[in-house]
MARKEKE-737239 format. One record per residue: x, y, z of N, C-alpha, C in turn; residue in three letters. Coordinates in steps of 0.02 Angstrom, whole numbers, plus 50000, padded with zeros to 5 digits. Example, Ala and Ser with C-alpha at 12.3 -4.5 7.8 and 13.67 -1.06 7.14 Angstrom:
REM MARKEKE-737239
506604971650390506154977550390506604983550390ALA/506424988850354506844994750357506455000250394SER/
END
This chain:
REM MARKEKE-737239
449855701043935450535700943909450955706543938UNK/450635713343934450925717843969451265717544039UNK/450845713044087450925712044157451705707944160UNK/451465701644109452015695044121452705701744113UNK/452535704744061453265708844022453695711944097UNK/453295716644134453365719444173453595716244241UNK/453205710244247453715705144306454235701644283UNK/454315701844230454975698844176455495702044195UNK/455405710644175455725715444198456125715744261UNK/455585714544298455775718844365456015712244399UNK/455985705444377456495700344384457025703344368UNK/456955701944317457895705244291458285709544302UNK/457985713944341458315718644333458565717944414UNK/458295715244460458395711944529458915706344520UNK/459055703144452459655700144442460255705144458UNK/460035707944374460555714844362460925717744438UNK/460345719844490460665724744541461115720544590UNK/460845714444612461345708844633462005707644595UNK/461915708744550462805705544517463145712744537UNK/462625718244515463125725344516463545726144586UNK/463045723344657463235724444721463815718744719UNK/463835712644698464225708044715464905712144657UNK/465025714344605465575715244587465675721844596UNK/465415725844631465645732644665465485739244616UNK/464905739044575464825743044518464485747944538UNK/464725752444521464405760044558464465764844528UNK/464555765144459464235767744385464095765044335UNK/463625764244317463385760844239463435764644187UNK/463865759044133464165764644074463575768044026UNK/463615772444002463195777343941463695777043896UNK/463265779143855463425782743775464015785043754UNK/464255789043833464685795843823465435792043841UNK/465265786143885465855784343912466355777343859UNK/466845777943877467395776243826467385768243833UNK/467125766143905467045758743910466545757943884UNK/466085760943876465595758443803465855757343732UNK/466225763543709466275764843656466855757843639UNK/467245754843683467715750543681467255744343668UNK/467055742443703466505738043715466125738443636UNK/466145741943635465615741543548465945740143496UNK/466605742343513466995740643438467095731943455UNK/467405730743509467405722243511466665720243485UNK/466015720343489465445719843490465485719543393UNK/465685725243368465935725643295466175721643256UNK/466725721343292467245716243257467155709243256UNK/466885704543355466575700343336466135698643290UNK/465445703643266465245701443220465325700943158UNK/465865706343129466385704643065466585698243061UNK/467005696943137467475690543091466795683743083UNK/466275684943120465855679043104465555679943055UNK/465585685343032465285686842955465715684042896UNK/466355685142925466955682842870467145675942874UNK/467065671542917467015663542944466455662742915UNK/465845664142924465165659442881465185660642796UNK/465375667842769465335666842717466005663342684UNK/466825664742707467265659342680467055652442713UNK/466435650642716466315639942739465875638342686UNK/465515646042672464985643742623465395643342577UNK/465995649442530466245647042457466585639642488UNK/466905639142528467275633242532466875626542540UNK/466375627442541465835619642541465615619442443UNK/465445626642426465265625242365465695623542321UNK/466525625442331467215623042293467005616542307UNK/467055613242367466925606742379466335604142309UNK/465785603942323465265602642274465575604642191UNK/465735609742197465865607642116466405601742100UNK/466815601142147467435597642120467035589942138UNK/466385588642165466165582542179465835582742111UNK/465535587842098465285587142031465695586141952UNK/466125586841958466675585641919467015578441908UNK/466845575841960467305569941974467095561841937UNK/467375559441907467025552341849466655550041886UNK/466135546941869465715542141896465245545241923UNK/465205551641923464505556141950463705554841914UNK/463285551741931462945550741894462295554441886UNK/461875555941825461615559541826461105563641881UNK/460885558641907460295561341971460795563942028UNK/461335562242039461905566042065462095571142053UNK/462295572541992462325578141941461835584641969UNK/460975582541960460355585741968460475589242054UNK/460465583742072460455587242147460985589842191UNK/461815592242149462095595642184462035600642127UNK/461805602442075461425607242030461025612442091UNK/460485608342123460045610442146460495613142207UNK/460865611242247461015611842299461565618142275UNK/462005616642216462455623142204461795630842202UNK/461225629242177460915635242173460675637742239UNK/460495633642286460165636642352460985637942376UNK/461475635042378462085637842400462165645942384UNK/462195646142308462175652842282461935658642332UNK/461255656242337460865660342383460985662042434UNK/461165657242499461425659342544462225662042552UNK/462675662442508463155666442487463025673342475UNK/462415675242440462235682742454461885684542502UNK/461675679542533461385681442603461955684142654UNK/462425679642671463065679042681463365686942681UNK/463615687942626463865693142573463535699242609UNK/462955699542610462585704442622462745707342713UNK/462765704942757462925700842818463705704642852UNK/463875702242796464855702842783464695710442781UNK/464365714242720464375721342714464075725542740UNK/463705723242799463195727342835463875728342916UNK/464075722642921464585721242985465155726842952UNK/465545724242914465965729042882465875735842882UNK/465275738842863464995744942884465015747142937UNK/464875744142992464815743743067465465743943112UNK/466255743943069466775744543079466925751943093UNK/467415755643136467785761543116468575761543151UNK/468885760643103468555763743006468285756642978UNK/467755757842923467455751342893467955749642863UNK/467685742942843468265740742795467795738842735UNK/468295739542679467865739842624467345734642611UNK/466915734442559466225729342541466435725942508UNK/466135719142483466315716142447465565715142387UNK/465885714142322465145713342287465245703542256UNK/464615703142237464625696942205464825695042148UNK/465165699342108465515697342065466295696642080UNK/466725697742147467175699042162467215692142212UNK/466595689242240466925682342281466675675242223UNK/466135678742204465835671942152466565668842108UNK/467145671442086467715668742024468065665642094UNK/468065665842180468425662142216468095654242228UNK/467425653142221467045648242231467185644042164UNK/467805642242135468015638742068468535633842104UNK/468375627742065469105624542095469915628142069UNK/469695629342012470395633241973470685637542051UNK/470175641842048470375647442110470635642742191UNK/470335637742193470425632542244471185632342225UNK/471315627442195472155625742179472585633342175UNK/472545638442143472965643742145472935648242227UNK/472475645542257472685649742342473225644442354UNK/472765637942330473345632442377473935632942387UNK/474225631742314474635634342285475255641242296UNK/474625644642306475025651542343475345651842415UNK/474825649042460475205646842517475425642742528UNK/475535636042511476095633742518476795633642485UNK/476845640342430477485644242415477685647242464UNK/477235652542492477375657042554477655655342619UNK/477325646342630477635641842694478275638342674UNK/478345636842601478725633842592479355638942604UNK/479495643442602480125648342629480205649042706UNK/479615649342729479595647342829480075641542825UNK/479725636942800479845632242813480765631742786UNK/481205632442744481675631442727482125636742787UNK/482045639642794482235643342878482305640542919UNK/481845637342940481795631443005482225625542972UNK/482125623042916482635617042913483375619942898UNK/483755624442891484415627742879484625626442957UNK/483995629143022484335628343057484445623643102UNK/483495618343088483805609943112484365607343061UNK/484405608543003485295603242966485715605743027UNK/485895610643032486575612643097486565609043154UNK/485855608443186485675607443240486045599843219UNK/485865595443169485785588043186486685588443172UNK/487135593343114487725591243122488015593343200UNK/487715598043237488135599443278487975590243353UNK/487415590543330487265585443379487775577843355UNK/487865577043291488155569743266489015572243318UNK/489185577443276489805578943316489945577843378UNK/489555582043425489405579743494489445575343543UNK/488865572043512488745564743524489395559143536UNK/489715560243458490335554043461490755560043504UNK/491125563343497491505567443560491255564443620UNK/490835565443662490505564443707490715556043750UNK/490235551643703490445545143684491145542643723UNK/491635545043676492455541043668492645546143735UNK/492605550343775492505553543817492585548643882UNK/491865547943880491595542043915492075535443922UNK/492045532943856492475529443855493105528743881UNK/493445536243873494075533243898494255534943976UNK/493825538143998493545537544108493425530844121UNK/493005529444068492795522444074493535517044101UNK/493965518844064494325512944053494825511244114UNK/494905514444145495475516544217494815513744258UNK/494045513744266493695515244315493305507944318UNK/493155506144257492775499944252492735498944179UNK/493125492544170493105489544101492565488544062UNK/492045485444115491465479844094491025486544052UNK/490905493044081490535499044077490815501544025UNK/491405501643992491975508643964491745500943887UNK/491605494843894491555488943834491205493043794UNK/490115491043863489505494543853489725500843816UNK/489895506243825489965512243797490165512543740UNK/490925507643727491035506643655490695504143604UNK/490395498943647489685494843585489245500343556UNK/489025503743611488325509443598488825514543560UNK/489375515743535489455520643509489685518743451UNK/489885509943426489985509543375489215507243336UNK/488845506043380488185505143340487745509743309UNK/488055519143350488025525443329488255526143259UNK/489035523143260489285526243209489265523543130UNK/488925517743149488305513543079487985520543062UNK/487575522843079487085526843070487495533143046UNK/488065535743077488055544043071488515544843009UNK/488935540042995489255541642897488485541142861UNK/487855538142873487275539642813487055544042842UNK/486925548242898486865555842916487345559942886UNK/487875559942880488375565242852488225563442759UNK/488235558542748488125558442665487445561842629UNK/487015561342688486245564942671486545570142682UNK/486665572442729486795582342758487345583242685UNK/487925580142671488185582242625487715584042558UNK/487285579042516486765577642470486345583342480UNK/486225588842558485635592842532486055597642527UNK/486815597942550487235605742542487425606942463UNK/487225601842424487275604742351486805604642319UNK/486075606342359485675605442325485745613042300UNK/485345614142246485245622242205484755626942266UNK/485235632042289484865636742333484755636542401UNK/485445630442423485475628842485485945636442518UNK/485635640742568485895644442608486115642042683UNK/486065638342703486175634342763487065631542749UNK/487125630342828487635624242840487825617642875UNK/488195615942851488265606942885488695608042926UNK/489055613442939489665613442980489635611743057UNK/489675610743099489645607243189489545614643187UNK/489115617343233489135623043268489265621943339UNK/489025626143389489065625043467488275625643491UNK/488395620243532487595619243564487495624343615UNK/486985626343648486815629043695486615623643777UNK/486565620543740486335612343790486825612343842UNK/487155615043901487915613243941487685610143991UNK/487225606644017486815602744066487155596144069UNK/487045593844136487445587244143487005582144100UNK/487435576644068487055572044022487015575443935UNK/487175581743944487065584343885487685582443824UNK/487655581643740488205579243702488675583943709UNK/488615590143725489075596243726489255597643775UNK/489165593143839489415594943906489885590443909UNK/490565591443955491035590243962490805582044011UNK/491015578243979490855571844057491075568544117UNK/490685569744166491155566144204490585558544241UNK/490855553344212490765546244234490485547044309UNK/490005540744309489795539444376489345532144367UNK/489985529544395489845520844418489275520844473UNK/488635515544463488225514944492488345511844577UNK/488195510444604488435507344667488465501344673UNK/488005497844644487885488944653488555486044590UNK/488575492344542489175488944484489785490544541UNK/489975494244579490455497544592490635491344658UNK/490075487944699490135484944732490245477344698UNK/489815476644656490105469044599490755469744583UNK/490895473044574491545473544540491415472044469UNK/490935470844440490935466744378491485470744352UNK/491965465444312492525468344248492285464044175UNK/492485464244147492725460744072493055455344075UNK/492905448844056493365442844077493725443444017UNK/494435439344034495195439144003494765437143934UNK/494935442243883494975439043823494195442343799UNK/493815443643846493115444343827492935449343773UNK/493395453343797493315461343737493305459443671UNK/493815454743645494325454343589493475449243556UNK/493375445243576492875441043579492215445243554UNK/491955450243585491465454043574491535459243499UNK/492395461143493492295466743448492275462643393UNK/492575458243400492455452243332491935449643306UNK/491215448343364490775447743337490475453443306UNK/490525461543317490265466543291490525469443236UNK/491295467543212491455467243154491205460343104UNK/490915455343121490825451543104490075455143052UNK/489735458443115488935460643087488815465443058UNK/489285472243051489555475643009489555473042969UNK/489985468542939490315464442860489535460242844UNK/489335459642903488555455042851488095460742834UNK/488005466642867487665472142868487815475642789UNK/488475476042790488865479342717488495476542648UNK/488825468542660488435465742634487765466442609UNK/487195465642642486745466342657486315473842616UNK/486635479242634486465484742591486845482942526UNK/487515481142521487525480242440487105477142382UNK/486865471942413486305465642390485765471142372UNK/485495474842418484895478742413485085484442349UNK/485635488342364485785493242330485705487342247UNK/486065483142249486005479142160485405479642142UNK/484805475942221484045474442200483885479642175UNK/483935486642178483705493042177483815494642092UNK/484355496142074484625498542020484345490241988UNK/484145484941983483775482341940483235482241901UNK/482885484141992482155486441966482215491741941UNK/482535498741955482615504041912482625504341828UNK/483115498041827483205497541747482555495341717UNK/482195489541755481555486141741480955492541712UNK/481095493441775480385501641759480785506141678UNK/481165506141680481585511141640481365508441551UNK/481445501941563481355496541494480345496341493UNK/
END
């Protein structure tokens, strides 16, 4: 055994001197030197946080198990054997625990220990729901930040947009009829949509504790194609060579059918809006 050990060795260490020559190493760190001492605290800390990852999987599997144990229809031999399984859990939680406070030790500066009466009241579902609970209060304020400043974003974009649009439109109209129609269609089929965008954005500016605004701001977007960039038209070549226009009468023809689908559309949500407030009353009775 001694022998194998010793050609083991002196393998390895004929590894070792090859890598040292290939990456140019021409002191090997000690004790004394600071790339050790650096090197050890990472060495530290990795094994902290894996100390602090295995033992928060273990309470978080046993929260799991009790709340399976809790749940109707658990039946007794079910009951028995996550019994059994909560107790060997137990166990490896102070194994765990123990693990956590030896690494923790191994910190400088350490960071404090933890005992088992101080993680055992987190392994409860009660304690489950009140972290939950806690952080998603804490996100829920992130989060109302970020939407203060997408509401702006979407009024400044509705604004934009139709600006932009009738823009278009009216280059359009000196340059090519048939194109400046297209544009009007696509922007009255926009403007279905953006009075129930402005009635929502209005609906959340009175909500209780709204700090945000609905007001159009200014985009940063000034790129060609962009809603906040100024436009300038550009007829394709094959339209420009068609000539395609709008035949006599054709416009008048088209806006009529889209007021036509509007008025069935109107329609259409009113019917729904009645269906709605029926069933409302239904549930209500």
């Amino acid at each position: 055994m001694r022998r194998h050990a010793i050609k083991n060795y002196e393998k390895d260490l004929k590894v070792v001197q090859e890598l040292e020559a290939k990456l140019g190493v021409t002191h090997r760190w000690v004790l004394e030197d600071q790339e050790w001492k650096d090197v050890g605290h990472l060495v530290a800390n990795q094994k902290f946080q894996w100390s602090l990852d295995h033992l928060e999987g273990l309470v978080v599997t046993q929260i799991f198990e009790l709340s399976k144990m809790n749940q109707a229809g658990t039946g007794y031999k079910l009951h028995k054997h996550i019994g059994k399984a909560l107790q060997v859990r137990s166990a490896a939680i102070r194994t765990a625990l123990d693990r956590y406070n030896a690494a923790a030790r191994a910190l400088s500066p350490p960071c404090p220990a933890l005992s088992w009466e101080e993680v055992r009241p987190w392994a409860t579902p009660t304690s489950r729901l009140t972290m939950n609970t806690y952080f998603k209060m804490c996100r829920a304020h992130k989060e109302i930040q970020c939407l203060n400043i997408e509401i702006r974003r979407l009024a400044t974009y509705l604004h934009d947009e139709s600006r932009y649009l009738i823009e278009c439109e009216k280059q359009l109209q000196s340059l090519h009829l048939g194109l400046a129609h297209q544009v009007a269609s696509h922007r009255k089929i926009c403007a279905r949509f953006t009075g129930h965008h402005y009635r929502r954005l209005h609906e959340i500016s009175m909500l209780e504790g709204f700090m945000g605004s609905i007001m159009p701001g200014e985009s940063m977007e000034q790129g060609s194609g962009a809603s906040a960039s100024s436009p300038t038209v550009c007829i394709p070549t094959q339209l420009a060579l068609d000539g395609l226009h709008m035949p006599q009468g054709g416009e008048d023809e088209v806006l009529e059918d889209l007021e036509e689908e509007e008025d069935a559309e109107a329609n259409g949500e009113e019917q729904a809006r009645i269906l709605e407030d029926i069933l409302q009353v239904t549930l209500d009775v």
